[in-house]
C-alpha atoms as an extended CHARMM CRD file, in Angstrom:
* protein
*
       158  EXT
         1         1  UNK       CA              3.3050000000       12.1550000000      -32.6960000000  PROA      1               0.0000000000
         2         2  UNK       CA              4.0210000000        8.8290000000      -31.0470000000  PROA      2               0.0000000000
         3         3  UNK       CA              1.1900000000        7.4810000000      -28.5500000000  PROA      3               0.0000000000
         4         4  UNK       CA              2.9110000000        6.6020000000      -25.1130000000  PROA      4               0.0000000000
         5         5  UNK       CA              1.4850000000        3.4470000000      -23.8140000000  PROA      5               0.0000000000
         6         6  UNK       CA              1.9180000000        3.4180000000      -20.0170000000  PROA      6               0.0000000000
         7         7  UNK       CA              1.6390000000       -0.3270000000      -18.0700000000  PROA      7               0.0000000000
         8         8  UNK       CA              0.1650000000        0.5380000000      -14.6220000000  PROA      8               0.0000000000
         9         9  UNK       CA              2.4180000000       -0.1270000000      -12.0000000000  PROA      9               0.0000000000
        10        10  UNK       CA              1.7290000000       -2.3990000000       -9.3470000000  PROA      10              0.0000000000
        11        11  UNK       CA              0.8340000000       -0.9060000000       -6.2070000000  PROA      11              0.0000000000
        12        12  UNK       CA             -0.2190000000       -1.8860000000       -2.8010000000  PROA      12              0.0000000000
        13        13  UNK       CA             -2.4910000000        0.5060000000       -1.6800000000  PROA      13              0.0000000000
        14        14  UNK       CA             -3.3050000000        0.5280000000        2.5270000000  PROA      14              0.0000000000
        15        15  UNK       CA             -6.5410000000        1.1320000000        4.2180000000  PROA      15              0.0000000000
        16        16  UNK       CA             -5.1170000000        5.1070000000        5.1380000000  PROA      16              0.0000000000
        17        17  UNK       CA             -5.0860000000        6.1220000000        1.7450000000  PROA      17              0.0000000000
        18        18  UNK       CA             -9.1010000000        5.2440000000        1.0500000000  PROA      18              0.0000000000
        19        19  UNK       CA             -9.5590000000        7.3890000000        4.5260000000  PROA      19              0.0000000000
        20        20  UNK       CA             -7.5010000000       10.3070000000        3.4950000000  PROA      20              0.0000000000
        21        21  UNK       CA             -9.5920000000       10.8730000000        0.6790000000  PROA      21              0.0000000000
        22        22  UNK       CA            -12.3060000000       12.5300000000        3.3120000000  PROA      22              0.0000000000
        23        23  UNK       CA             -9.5730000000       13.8880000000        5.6220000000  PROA      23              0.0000000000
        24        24  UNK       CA             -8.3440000000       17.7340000000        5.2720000000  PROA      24              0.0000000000
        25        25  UNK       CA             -4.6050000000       17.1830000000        5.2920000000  PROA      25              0.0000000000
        26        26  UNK       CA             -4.5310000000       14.3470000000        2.7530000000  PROA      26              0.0000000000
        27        27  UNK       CA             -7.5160000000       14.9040000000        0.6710000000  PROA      27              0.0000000000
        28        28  UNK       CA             -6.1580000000       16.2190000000       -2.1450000000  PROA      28              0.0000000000
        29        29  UNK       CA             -3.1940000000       14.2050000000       -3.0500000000  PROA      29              0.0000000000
        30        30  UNK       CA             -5.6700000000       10.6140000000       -1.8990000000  PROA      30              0.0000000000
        31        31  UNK       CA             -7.9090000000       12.0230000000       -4.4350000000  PROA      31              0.0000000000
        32        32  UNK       CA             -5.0560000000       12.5970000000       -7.4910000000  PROA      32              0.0000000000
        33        33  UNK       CA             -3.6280000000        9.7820000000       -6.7160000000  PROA      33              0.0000000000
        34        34  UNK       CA             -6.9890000000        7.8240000000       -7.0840000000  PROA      34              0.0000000000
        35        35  UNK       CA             -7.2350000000        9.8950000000      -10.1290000000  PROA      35              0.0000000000
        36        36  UNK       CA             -4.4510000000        8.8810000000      -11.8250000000  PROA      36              0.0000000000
        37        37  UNK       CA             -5.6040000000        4.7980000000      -11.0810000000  PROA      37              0.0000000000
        38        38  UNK       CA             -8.3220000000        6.0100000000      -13.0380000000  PROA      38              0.0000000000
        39        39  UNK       CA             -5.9740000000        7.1450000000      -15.7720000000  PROA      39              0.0000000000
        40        40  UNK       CA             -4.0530000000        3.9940000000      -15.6890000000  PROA      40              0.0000000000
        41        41  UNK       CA             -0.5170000000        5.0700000000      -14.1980000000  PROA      41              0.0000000000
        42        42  UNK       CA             -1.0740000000        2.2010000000      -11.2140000000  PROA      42              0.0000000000
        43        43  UNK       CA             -2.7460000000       -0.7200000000      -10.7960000000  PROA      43              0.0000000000
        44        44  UNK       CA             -4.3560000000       -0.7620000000       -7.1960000000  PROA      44              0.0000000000
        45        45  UNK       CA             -3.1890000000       -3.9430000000       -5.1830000000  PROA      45              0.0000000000
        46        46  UNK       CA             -5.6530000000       -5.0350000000       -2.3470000000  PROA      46              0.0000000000
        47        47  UNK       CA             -5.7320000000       -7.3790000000        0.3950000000  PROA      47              0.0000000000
        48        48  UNK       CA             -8.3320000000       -8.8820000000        2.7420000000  PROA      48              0.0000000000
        49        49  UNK       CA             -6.7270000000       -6.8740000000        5.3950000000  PROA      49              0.0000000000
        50        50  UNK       CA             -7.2180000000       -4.2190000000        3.3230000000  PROA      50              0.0000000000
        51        51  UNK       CA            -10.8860000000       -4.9620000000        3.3330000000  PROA      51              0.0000000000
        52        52  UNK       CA            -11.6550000000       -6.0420000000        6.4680000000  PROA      52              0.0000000000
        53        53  UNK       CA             -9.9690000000       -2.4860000000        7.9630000000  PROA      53              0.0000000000
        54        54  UNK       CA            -12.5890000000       -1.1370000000        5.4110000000  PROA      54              0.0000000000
        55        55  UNK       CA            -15.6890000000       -2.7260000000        6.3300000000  PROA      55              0.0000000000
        56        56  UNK       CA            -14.7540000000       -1.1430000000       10.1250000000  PROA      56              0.0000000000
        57        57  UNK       CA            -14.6150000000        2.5010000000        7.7830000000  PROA      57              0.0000000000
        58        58  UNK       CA            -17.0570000000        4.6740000000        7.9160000000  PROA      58              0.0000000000
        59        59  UNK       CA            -19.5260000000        4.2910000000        5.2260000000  PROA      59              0.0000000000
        60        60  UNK       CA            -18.5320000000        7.1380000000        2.7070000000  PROA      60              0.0000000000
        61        61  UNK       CA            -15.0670000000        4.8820000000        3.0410000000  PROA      61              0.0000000000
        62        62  UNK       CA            -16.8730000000        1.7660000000        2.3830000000  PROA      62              0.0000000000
        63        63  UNK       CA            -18.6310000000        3.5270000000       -0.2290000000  PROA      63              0.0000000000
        64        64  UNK       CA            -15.2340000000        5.0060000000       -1.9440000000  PROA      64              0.0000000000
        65        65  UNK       CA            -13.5160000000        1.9760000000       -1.6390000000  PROA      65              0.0000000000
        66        66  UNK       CA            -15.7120000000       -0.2510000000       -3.3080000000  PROA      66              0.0000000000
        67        67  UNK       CA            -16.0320000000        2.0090000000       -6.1830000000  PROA      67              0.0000000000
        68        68  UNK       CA            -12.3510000000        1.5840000000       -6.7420000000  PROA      68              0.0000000000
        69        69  UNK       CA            -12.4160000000       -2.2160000000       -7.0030000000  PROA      69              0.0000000000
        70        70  UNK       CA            -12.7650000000       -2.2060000000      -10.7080000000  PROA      70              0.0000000000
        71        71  UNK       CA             -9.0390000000       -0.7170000000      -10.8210000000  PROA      71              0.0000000000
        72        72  UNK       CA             -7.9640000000       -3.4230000000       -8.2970000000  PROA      72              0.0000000000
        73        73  UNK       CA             -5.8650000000       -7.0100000000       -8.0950000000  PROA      73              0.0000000000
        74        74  UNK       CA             -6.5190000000       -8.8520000000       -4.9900000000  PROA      74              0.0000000000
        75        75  UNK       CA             -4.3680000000      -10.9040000000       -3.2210000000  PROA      75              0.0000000000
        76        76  UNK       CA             -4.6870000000      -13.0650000000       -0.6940000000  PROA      76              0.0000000000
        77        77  UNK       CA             -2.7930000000      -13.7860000000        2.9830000000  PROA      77              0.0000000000
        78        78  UNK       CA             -0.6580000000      -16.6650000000        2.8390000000  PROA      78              0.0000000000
        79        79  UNK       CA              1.3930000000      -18.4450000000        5.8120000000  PROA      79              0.0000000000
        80        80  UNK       CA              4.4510000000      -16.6160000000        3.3880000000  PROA      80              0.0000000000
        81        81  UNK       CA              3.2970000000      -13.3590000000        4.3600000000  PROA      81              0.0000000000
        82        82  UNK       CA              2.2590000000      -14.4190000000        7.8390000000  PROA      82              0.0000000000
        83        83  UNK       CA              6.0870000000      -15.7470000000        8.3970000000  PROA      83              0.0000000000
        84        84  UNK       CA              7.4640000000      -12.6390000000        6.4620000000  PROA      84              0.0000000000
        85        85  UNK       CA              5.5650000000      -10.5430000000        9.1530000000  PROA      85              0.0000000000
        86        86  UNK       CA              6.2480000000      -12.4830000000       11.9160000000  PROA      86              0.0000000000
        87        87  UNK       CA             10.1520000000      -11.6960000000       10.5800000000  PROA      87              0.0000000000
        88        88  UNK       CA              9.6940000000       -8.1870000000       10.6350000000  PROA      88              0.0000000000
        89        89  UNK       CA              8.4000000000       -8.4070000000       14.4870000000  PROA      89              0.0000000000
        90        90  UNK       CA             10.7140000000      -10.5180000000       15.6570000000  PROA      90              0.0000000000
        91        91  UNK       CA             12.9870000000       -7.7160000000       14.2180000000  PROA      91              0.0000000000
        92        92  UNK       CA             11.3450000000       -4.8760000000       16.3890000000  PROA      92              0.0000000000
        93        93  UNK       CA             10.5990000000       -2.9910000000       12.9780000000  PROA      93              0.0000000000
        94        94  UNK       CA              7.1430000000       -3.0690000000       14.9680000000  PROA      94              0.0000000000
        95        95  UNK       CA              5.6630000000       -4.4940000000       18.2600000000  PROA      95              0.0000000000
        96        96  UNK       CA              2.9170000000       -6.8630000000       17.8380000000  PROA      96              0.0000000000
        97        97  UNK       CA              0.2440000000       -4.3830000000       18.4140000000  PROA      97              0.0000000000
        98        98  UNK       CA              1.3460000000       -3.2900000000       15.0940000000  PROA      98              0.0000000000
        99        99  UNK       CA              1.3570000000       -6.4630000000       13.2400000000  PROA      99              0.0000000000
       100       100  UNK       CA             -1.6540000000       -5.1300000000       10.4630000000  PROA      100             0.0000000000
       101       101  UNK       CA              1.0330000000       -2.9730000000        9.7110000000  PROA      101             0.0000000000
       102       102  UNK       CA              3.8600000000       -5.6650000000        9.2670000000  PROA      102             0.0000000000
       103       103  UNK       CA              1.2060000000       -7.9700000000        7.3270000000  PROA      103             0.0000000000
       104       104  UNK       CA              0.4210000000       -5.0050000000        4.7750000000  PROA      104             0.0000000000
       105       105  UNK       CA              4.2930000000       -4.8910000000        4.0190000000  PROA      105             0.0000000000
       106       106  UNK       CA              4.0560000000       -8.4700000000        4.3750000000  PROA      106             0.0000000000
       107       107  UNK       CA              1.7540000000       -9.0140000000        1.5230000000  PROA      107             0.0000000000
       108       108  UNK       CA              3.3640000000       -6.5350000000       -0.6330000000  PROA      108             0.0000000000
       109       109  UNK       CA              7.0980000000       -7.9430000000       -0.3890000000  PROA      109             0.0000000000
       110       110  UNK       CA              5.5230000000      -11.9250000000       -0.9000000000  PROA      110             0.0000000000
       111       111  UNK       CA              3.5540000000      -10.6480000000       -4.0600000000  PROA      111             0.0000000000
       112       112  UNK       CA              6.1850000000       -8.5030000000       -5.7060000000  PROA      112             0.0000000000
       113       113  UNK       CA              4.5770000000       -5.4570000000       -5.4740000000  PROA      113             0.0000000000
       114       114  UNK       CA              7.0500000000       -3.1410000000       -6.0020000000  PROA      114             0.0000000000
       115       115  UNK       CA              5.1850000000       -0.1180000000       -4.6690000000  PROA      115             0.0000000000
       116       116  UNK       CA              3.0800000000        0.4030000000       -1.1510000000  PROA      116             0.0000000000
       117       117  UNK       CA              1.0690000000        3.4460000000       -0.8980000000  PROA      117             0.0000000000
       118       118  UNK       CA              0.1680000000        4.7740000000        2.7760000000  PROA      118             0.0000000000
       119       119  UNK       CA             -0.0510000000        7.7320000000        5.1470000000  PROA      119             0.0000000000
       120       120  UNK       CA              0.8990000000        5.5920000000        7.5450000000  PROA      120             0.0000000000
       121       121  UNK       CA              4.3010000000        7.5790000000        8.9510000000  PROA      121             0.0000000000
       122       122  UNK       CA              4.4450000000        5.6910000000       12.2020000000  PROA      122             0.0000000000
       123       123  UNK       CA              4.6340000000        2.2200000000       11.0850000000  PROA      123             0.0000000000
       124       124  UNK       CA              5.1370000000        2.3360000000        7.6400000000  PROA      124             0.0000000000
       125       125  UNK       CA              6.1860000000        5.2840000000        5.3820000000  PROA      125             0.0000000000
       126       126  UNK       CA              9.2110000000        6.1410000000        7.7490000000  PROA      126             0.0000000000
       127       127  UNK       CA             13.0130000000        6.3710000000        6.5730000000  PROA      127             0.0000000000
       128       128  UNK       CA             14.2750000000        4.1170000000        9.3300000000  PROA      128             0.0000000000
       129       129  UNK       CA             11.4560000000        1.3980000000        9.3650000000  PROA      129             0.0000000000
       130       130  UNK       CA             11.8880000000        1.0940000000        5.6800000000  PROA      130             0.0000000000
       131       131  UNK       CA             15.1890000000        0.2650000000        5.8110000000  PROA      131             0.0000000000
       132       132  UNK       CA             14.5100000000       -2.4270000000        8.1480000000  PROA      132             0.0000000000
       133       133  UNK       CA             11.8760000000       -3.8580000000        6.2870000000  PROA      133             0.0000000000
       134       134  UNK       CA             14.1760000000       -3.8150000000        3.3040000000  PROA      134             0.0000000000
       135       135  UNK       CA             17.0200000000       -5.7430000000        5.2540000000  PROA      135             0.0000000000
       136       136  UNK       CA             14.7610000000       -8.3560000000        6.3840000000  PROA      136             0.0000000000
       137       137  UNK       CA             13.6320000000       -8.8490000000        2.8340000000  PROA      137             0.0000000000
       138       138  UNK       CA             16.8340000000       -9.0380000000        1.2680000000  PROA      138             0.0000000000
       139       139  UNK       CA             17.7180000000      -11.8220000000        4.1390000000  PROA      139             0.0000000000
       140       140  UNK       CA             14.5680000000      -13.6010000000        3.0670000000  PROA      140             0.0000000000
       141       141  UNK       CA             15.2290000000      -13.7910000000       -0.9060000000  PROA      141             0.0000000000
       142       142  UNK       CA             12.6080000000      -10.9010000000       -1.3890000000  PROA      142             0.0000000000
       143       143  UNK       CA             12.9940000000       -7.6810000000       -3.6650000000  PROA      143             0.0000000000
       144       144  UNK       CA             13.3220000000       -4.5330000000       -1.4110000000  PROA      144             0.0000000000
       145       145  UNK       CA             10.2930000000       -2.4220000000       -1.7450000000  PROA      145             0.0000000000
       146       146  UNK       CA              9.3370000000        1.4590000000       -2.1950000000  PROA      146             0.0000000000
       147       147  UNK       CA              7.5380000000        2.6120000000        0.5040000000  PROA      147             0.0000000000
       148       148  UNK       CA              5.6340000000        6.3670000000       -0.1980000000  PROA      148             0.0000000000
       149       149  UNK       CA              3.0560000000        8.3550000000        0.5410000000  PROA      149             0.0000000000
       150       150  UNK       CA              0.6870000000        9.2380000000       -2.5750000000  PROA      150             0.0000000000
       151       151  UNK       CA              1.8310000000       12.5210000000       -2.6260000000  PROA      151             0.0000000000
       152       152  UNK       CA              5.4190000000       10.9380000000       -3.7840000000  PROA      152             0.0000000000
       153       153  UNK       CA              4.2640000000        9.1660000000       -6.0740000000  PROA      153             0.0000000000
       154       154  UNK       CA              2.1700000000       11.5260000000       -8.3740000000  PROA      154             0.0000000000
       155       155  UNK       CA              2.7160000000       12.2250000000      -11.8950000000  PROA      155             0.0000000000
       156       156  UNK       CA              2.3610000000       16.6090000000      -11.7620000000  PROA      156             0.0000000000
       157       157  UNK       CA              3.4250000000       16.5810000000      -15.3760000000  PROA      157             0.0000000000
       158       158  UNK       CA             -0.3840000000       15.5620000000      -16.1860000000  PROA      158             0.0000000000
């Protein structure tokens, strides 16, 4: 039998997904999904945004979080992704009280991260925002980019 070598996919993984690990409605796909990180099926994609919504967590978040940072790239915010966010305001994907939302898409469209990862159904994993993101990407010279919630994204063949 043939071994099947999987290449973890790139994914940009927002500060709701560490928090529904401890929350009823999303505990149990946060924690497969975290699972299969462990496995190697994706490679977790952080930001300092990432962290900094974090370190406001609650500890067992803190806690959770940092244990994960073995399975983790980090990248960093650029004036790229600041300009890319600024686009999607300026768009009305979001208002500006939103703009940690537009910077996590931000940062995942200016890194080629092909995959963000959130339970964030306001702001982010929503049909019509998506879209929207997408345009202003394409417009920009970026890749359009999957948006999901970890539930979409898990491998229940394992």
């Amino acid at each position: 039998m043939k071994k099947i070598v999987r290449f973890p996919l790139r994914v940009y993984v927002d500060t709701s997904v560490f928090g529904g690990v401890f929350d009823s409605e999303f505990e149990k796909a946060s924690i497969n999904f975290f699972n299969q990180v462990k496995l190697g099926y994706f490679k977790l994609v952080v930001s300092p945004l990432v962290a900094d919504e974090i370190a406001r967590a609650k500890e067992h978040i803190q806690f959770y979080f940092e244990n994960l940072l073995q399975y983790s790239e980090k990248v960093i915010i650029t004036d790229v992704a600041l300009d890319l966010r600024d686009e999607y305001i300026n768009a009305k994907i979001v208002t500006k009280k939103s703009y940690s939302d537009a910077l996590h898409v931000a940062l995942a469209s200016t890194n080629n991260i092909p995959l963000i990862i959130s339970w964030n159904f306001k702001h982010i994993v929503n049909y019509k925002k998506i879209q929207l993101y997408n345009a202003i990407n394409l417009t920009k010279g970026y890749q359009t980019i999957g948006i999901h919630s970890p539930l979409e994204v898990l491998d229940h063949e394992e």
